[in-house]
C-alpha positions as CSV (number, residue, x, y, z in Angstrom):
1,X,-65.3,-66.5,-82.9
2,X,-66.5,-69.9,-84.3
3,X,-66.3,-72.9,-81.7
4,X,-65.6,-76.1,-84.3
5,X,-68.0,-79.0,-83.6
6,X,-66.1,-81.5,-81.8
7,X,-69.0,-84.8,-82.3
8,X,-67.0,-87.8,-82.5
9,X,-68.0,-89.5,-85.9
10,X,-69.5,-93.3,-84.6
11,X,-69.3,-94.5,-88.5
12,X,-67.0,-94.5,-91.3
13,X,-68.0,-91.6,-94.0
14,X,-66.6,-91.6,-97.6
15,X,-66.5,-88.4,-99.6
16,X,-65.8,-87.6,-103.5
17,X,-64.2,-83.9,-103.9
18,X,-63.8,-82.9,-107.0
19,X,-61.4,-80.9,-108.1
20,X,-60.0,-81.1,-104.4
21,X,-56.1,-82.4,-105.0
22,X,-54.1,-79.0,-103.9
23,X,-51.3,-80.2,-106.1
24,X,-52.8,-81.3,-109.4
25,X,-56.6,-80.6,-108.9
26,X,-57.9,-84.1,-109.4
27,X,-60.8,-85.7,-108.0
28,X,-59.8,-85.9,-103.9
29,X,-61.0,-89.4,-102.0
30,X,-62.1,-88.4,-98.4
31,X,-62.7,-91.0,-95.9
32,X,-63.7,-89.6,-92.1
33,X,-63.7,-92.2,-89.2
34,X,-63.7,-92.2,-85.5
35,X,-59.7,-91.9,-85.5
36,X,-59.6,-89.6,-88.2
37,X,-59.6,-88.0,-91.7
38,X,-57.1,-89.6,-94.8
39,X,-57.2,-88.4,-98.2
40,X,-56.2,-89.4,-101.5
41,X,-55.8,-88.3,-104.8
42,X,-55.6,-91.4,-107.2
43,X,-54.5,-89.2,-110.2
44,X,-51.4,-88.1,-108.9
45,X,-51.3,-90.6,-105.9
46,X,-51.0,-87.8,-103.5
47,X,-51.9,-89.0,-99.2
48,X,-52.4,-86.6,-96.9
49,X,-53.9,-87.0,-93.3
50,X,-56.0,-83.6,-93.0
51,X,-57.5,-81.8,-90.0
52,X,-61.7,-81.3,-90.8
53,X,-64.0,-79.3,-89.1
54,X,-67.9,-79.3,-89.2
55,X,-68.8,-75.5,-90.4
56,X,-72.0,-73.8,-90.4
57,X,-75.0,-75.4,-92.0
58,X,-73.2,-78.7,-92.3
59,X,-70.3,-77.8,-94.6
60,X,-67.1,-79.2,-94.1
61,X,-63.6,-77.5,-93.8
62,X,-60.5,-79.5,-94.9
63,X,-57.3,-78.2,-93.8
64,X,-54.0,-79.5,-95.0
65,X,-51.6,-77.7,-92.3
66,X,-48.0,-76.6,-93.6
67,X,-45.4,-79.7,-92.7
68,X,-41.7,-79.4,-93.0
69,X,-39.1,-82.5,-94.1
């Protein structure tokens, strides 16, 4: 069983994914900081607040967890 890292970022980080949007596949903005993760997809102007883990060898895991309305 993997323990996630649980370092508390000091700095904000900005990240390009592309091909990251889960509902049209755009380009997804990811910007990390000490209270969080918020995303954003500027083609289809989707926002999301994702969970993100540190994996092995410094890779990143973005998780958008299943929400009801």
């Amino acid at each position: 069983m993997r323990t996630p890292d649980t370092t508390v970022l000091e700095s904000v980080r900005d990240v390009s994914l592309p091909g990251g949007c889960i509902l049209c596949g755009g380009d997804l903005a990811l910007r990390v900081t000490p209270g969080g993760a918020r995303t954003v997809c500027v083609p289809c102007r989707w926002i999301s607040s994702p969970d993100v883990e540190r994996g092995e060898e410094n890779a990143i895991q973005i998780l958008h967890p299943a929400a009801a309305a």
